[in-house]
N, CA and C atoms as an extended XYZ file, in Angstrom:
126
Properties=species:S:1:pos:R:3:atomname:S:1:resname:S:1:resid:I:1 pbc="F F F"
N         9.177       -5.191       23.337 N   UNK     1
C         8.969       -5.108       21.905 CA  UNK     1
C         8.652       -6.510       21.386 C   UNK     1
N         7.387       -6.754       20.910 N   UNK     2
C         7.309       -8.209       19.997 CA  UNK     2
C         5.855       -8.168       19.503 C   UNK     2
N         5.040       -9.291       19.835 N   UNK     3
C         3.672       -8.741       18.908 CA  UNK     3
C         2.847       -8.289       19.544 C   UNK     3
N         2.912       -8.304       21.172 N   UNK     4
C         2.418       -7.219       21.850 CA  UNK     4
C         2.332       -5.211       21.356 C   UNK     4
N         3.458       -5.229       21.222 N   UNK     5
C         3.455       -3.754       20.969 CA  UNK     5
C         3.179       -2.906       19.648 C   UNK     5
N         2.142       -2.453       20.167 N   UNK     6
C         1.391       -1.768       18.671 CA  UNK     6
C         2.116       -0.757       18.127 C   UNK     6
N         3.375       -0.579       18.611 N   UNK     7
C         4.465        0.598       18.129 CA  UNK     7
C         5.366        0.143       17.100 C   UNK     7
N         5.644       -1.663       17.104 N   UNK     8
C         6.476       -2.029       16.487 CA  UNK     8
C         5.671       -2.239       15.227 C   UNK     8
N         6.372       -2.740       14.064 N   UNK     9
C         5.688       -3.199       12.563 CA  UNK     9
C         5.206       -4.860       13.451 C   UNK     9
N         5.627       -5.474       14.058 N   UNK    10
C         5.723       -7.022       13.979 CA  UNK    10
C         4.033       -6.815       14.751 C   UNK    10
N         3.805       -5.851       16.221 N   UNK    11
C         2.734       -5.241       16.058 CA  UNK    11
C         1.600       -4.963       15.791 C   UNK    11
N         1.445       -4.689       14.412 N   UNK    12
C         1.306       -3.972       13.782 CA  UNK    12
C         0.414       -5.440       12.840 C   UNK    12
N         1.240       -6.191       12.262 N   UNK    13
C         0.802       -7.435       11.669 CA  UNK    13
C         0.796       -8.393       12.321 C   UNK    13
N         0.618       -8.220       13.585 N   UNK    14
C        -0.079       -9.545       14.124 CA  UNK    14
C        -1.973       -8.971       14.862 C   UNK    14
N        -2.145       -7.578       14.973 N   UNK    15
C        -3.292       -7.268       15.358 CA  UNK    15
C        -4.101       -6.963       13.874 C   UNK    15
N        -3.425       -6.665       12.755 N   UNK    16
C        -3.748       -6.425       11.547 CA  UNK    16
C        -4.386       -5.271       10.667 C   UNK    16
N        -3.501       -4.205       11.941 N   UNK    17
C        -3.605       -2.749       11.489 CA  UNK    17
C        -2.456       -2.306       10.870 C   UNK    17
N        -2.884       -0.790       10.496 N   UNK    18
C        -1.818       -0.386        9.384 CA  UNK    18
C        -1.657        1.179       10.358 C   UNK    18
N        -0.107        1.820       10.246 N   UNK    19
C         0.252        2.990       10.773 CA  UNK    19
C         1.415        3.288       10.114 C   UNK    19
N         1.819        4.366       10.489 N   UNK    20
C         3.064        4.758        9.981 CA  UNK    20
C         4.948        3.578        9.868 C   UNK    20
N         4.544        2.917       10.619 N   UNK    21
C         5.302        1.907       10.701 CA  UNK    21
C         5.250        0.737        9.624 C   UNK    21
N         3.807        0.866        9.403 N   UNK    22
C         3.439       -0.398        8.154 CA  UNK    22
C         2.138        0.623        7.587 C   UNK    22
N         2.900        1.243        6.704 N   UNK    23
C         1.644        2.024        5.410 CA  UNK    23
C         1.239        0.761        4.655 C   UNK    23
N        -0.475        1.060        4.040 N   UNK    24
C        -0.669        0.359        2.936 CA  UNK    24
C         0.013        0.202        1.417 C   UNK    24
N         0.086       -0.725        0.882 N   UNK    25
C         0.675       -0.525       -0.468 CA  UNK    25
C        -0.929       -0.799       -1.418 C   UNK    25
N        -0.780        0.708       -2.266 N   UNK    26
C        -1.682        0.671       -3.168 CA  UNK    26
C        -1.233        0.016       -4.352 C   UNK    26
N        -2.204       -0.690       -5.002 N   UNK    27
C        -1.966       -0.757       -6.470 CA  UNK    27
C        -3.016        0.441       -7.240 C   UNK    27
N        -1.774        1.101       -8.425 N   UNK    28
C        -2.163        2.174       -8.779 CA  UNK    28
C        -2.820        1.516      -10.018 C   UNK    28
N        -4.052        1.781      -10.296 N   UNK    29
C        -4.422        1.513      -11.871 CA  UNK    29
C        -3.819        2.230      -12.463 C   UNK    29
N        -3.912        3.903      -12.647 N   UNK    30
C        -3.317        4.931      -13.483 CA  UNK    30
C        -2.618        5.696      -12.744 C   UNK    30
N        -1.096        5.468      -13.306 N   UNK    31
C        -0.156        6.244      -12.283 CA  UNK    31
C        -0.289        7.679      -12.761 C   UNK    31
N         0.444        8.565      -12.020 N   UNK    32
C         0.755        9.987      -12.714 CA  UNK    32
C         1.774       10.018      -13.476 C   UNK    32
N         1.118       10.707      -14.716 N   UNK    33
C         2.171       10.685      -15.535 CA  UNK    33
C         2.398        9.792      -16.448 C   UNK    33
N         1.442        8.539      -16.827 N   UNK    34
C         1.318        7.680      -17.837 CA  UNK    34
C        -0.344        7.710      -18.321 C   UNK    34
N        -0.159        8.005      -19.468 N   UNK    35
C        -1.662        8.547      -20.072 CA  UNK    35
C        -1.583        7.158      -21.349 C   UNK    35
N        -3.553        6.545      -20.924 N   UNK    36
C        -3.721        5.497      -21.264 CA  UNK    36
C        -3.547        5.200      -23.108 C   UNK    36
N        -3.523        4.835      -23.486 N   UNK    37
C        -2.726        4.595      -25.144 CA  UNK    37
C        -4.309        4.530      -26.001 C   UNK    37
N        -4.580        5.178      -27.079 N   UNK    38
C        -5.727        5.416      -27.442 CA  UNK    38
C        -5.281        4.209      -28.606 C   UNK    38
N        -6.821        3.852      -28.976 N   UNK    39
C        -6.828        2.578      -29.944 CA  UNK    39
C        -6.728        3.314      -31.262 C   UNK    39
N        -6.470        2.795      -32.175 N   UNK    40
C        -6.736        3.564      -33.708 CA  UNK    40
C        -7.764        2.594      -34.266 C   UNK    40
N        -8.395        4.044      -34.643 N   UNK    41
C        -9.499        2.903      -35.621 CA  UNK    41
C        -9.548        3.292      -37.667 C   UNK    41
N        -9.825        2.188      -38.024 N   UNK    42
C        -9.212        2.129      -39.020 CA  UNK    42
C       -10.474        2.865      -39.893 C   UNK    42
């Protein structure tokens, strides 16, 4: 186990793939469930 093994996370970020061990983290623009705020116009 170390950065040889594509099973581990350490793995994982040293070849610089992503698997179940190390999912991507999205940034959400619009989450579910927050609806964008309308402007008022005068």
């Amino acid at each position: 186990m170390g950065k040889g093994d594509m099973k581990t996370r350490r793995g994982k970020i040293f070849r610089g793939t992503y698997g179940k061990l190390r999912p991507r983290t999205k940034a959400v623009a619009n989450p579910v469930g927050v609806k964008p705020q309308k402007k008022q116009g005068k």
